[in-house]
LOROZA-484527 format. One record per residue (C-alpha): residue number from 1; residue in three letters; x, y, z. Coordinates in steps of 0.001 Angstrom, whole numbers, plus 500000, padded with zeros to 6 digits. Layout:
N
num  residu  px  py  pz
NUM  ALA  X  Y  Z
...
This chain:
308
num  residu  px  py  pz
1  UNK  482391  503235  509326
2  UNK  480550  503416  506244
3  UNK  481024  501283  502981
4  UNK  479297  502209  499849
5  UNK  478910  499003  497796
6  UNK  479100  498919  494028
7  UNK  478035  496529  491541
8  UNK  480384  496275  488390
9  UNK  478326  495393  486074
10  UNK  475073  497426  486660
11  UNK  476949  500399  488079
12  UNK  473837  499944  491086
13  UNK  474717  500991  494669
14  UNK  474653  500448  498273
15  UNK  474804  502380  501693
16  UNK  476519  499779  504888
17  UNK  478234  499933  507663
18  UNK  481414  498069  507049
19  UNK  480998  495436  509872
20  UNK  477840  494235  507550
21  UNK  480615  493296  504907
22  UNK  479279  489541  505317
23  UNK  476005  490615  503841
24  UNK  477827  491694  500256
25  UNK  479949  488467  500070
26  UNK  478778  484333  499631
27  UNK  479814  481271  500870
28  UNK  482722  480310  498893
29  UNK  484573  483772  498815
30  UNK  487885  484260  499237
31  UNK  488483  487884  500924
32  UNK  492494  488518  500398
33  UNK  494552  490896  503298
34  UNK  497594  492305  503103
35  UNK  499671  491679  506357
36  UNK  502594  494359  505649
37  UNK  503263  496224  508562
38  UNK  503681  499905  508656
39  UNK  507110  501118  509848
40  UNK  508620  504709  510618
41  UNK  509798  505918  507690
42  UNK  510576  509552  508348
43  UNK  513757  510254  510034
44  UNK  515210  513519  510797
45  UNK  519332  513820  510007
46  UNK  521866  516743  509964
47  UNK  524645  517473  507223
48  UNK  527880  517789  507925
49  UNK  527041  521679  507791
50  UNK  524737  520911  511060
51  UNK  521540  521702  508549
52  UNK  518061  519641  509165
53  UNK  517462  517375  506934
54  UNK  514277  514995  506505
55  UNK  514024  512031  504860
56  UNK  511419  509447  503857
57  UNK  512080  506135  503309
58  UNK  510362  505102  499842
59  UNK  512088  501366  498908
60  UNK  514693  499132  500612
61  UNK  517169  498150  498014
62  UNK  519182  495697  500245
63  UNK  520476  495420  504167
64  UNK  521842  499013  504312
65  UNK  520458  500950  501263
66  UNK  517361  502428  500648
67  UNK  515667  504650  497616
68  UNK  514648  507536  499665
69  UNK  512968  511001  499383
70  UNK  514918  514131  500568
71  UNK  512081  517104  501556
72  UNK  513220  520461  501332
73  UNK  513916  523005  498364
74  UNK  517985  521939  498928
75  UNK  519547  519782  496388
76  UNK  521851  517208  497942
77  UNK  524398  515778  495828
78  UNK  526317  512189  495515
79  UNK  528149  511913  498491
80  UNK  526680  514417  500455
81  UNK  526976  512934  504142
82  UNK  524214  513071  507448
83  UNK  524273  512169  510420
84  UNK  521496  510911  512648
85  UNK  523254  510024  515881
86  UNK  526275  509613  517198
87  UNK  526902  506508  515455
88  UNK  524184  505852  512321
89  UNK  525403  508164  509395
90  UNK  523743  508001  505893
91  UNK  525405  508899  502939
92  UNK  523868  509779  498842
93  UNK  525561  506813  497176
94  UNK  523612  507459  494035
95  UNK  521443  510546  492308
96  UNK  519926  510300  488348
97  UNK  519239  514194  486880
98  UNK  515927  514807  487658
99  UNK  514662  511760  489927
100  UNK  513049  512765  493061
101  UNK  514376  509706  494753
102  UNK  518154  508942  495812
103  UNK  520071  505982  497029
104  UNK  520836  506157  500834
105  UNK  523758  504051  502091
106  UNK  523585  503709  505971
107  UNK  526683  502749  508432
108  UNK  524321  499649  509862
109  UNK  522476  497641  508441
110  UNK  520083  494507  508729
111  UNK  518282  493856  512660
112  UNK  520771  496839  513730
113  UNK  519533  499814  511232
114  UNK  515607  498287  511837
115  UNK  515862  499140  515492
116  UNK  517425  503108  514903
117  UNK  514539  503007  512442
118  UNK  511907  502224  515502
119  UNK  514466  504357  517854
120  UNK  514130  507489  515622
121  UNK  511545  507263  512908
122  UNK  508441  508522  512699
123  UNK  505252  507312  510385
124  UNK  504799  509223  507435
125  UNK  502172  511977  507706
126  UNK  500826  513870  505203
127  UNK  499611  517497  505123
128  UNK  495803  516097  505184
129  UNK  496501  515051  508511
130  UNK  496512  516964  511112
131  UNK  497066  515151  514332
132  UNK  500473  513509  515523
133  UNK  498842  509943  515683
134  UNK  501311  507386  516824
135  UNK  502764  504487  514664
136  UNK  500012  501680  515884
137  UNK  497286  503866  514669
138  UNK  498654  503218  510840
139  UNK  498450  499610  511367
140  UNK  495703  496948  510103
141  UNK  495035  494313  513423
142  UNK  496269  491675  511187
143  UNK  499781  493402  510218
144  UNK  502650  491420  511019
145  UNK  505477  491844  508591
146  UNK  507451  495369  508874
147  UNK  508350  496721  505344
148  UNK  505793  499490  504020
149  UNK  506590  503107  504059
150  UNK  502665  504050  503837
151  UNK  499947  501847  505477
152  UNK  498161  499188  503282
153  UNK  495309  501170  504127
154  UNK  492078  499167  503057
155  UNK  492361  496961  505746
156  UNK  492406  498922  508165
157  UNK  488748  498866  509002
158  UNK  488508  495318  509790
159  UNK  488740  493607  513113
160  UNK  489317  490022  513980
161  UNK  485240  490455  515241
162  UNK  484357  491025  511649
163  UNK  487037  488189  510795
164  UNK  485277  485814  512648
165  UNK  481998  486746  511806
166  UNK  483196  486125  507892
167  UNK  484942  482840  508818
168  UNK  481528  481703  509870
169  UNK  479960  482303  506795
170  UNK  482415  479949  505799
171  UNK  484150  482922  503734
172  UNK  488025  482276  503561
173  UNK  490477  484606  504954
174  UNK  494003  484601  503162
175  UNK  496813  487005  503324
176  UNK  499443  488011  501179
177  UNK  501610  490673  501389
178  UNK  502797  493700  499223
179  UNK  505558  496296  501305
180  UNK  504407  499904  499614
181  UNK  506925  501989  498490
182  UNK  506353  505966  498703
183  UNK  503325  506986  496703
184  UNK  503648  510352  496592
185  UNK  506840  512896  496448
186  UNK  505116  516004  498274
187  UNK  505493  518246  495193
188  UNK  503026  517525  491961
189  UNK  505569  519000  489477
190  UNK  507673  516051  490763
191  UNK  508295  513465  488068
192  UNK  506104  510005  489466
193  UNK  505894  507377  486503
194  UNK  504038  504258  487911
195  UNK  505786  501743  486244
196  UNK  508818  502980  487912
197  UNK  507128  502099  491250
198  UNK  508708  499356  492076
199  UNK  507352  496818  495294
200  UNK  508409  493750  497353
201  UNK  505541  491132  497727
202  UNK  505252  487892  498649
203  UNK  502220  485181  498092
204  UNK  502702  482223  500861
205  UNK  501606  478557  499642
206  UNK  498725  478381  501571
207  UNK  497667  481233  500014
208  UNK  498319  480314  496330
209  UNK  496940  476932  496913
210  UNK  493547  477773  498538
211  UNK  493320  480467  495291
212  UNK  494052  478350  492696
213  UNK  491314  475870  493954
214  UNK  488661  478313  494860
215  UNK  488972  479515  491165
216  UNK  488935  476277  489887
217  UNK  485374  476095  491383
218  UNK  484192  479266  490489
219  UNK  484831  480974  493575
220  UNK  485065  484860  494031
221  UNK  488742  486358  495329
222  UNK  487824  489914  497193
223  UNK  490987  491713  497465
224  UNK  491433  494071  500359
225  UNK  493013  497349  499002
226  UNK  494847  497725  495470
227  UNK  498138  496363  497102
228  UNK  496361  493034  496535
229  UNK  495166  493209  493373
230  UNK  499099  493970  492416
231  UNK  500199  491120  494472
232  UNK  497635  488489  492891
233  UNK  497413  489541  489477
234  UNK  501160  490398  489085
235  UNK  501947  486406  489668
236  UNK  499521  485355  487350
237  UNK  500624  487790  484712
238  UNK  504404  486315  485345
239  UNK  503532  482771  485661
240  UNK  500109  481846  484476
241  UNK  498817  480425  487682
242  UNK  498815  481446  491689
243  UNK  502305  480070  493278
244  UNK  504126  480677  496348
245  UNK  506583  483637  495354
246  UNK  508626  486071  496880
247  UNK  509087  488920  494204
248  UNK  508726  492044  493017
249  UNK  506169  493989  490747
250  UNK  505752  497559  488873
251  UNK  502338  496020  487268
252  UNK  500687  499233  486928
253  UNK  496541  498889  486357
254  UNK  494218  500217  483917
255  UNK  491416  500083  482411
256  UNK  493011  498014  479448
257  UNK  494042  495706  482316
258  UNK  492207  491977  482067
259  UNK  491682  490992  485440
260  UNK  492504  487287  485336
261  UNK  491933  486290  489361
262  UNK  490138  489123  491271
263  UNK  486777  489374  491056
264  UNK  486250  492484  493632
265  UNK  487888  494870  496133
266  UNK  487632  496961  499338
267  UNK  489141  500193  498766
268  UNK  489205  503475  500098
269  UNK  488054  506490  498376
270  UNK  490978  508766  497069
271  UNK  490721  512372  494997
272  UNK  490981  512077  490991
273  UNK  494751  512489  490138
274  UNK  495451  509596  492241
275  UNK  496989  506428  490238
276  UNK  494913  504957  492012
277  UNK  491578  505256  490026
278  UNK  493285  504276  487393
279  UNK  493362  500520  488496
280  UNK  489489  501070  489847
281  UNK  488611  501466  485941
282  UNK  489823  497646  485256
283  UNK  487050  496650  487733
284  UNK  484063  498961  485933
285  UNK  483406  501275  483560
286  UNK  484140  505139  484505
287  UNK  480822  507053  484116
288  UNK  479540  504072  487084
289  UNK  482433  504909  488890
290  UNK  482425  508836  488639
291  UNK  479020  508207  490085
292  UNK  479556  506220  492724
293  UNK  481650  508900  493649
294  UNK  479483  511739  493415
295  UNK  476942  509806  495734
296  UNK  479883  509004  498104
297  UNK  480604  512841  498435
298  UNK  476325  513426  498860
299  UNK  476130  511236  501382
300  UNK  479497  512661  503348
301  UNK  481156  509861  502953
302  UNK  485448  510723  504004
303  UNK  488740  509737  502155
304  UNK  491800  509115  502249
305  UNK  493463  506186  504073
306  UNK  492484  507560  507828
307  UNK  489208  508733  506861
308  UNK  489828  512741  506262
């Protein structure tokens, strides 16, 4: 896999292979993963009028209620009732005028409605990909902790090889992670305000500890994908320092963003209405970054999070 290395304050680049990440990072580093695990969040349902419906699953709200995305040109309505089995039904306990999202109230809930998830769900695929790749193909190696509708994609090119290798170099390997919600509503003209993204994360102690003492010493952190950067820099922005936290965050990037822990990140490369680039331009200055991405497109670099 390629990686295309840029520096943020010259703007310079570099052509890699990703398992020579070790050569781009010191002794010292910190490189920070995100362990959410990717779950099946499309599930198919029927109406009490025997019509198809599908659903994606974009934020749990508690043990048997979800924010979720409705796709079809249909307008349900509070109340409206489906049915997924003969004995999971879902039912619209809330819709606001003009949100994309509703509020999903299943008849299970907790360890019971994660299995009819696994039983019936499917991973969330969009139109860019082609080819019905099972569930453990939108997993990192290092995932452990179900909860993210869309797969924390930036990690997904590392291996525990490349771990180890890393390790060795006596780079430190922390995790954190951030459960994404749904980032995008399969219709442009649909309303999708980033602050209104709202996601679960949690920062262990080890973590926070082995952080706040690398910084101390004028250590790098490396994020791995933007889920990170949320994850980190949302604590600090809350509390002033790196804690153990469970919480959650609509800390939305940009360029007027000071970055107060992360120094860099491993990201994939996305198209130019994503939010996405927004948070890139609080790491380095847009004309480097529109060029980086010109010379990513020369050299045939591919995007999105499965490499398309």
């Amino acid at each position: 896999m390629k990686l295309l290395s840029l520096n943020r304050r010259t703007g310079e680049t570099g052509h890699f292979v990703f398992n020579q990440l070790e050569e781009l990072l010191r002794p010292g580093d910190a490189v920070i993963l995100n362990n959410s695990r990717t779950i099946p969040a499309q599930l198919t349902g029927k109406s009490k009028n025997d019509e198809q419906v599908i659903m994606r699953l974009a934020k749990r709200v508690n043990e048997d209620t979800w924010k979720v995305l409705l796709i079809g040109e249909k307008t349900w309505k509070q109340g409206d009732t489906f049915r997924f089995n003969d004995h999971v039904t879902a039912v619209i306990s809330e819709r606001q005028e003009g949100h994309p999202l509703v509020t999903m109230k299943f008849s299970i809930c907790c360890q019971e409605l994660w299995n009819e998830f696994y039983k019936q769900g499917e991973p969330i695929r969009y139109e860019y990909i082609h080819v019905p790749w099972e569930l453990d193909y939108y997993q990192t190696v290092f995932a452990t902790v179900p909860s993210s509708v869309e797969m924390p994609s930036a990690g997904r090119a590392f291996s525990w090889e490349l771990i180890q290798k890393l390790r060795k170099k006596n780079i430190q390997i922390g995790f954190v992670q951030l459960h994404t919600g749904l980032s995008y509503y399969e219709d442009d003209h649909l309303p999708h305000i980033p602050s209104d993204h709202i996601e679960e994360y949690f920062i262990p102690l080890e973590t926070a500890d082995f952080v706040t003492q690398l910084k101390q010493q004028g250590g790098r952190v490396i994020a791995v994908g933007t889920t990170v950067v949320r994850a980190l820099e949302s604590v600090y922005a809350k509390h002033k320092k790196v804690q153990e936290i469970h919480d959650q965050t609509n800390l939305y990037i940009t360029q007027d963003f000071k970055l107060q822990l992360v120094d860099g990140l491993i990201t994939d490369l996305h198209e130019p209405e994503a939010s996405h680039l927004d948070l890139l331009l609080a790491f380095i200055q847009q004309d480097f970054l529109q060029s980086s991405y010109e010379e990513a497109i020369q050299k045939g670099y591919l995007w999105h999070e499965l490499g398309i």
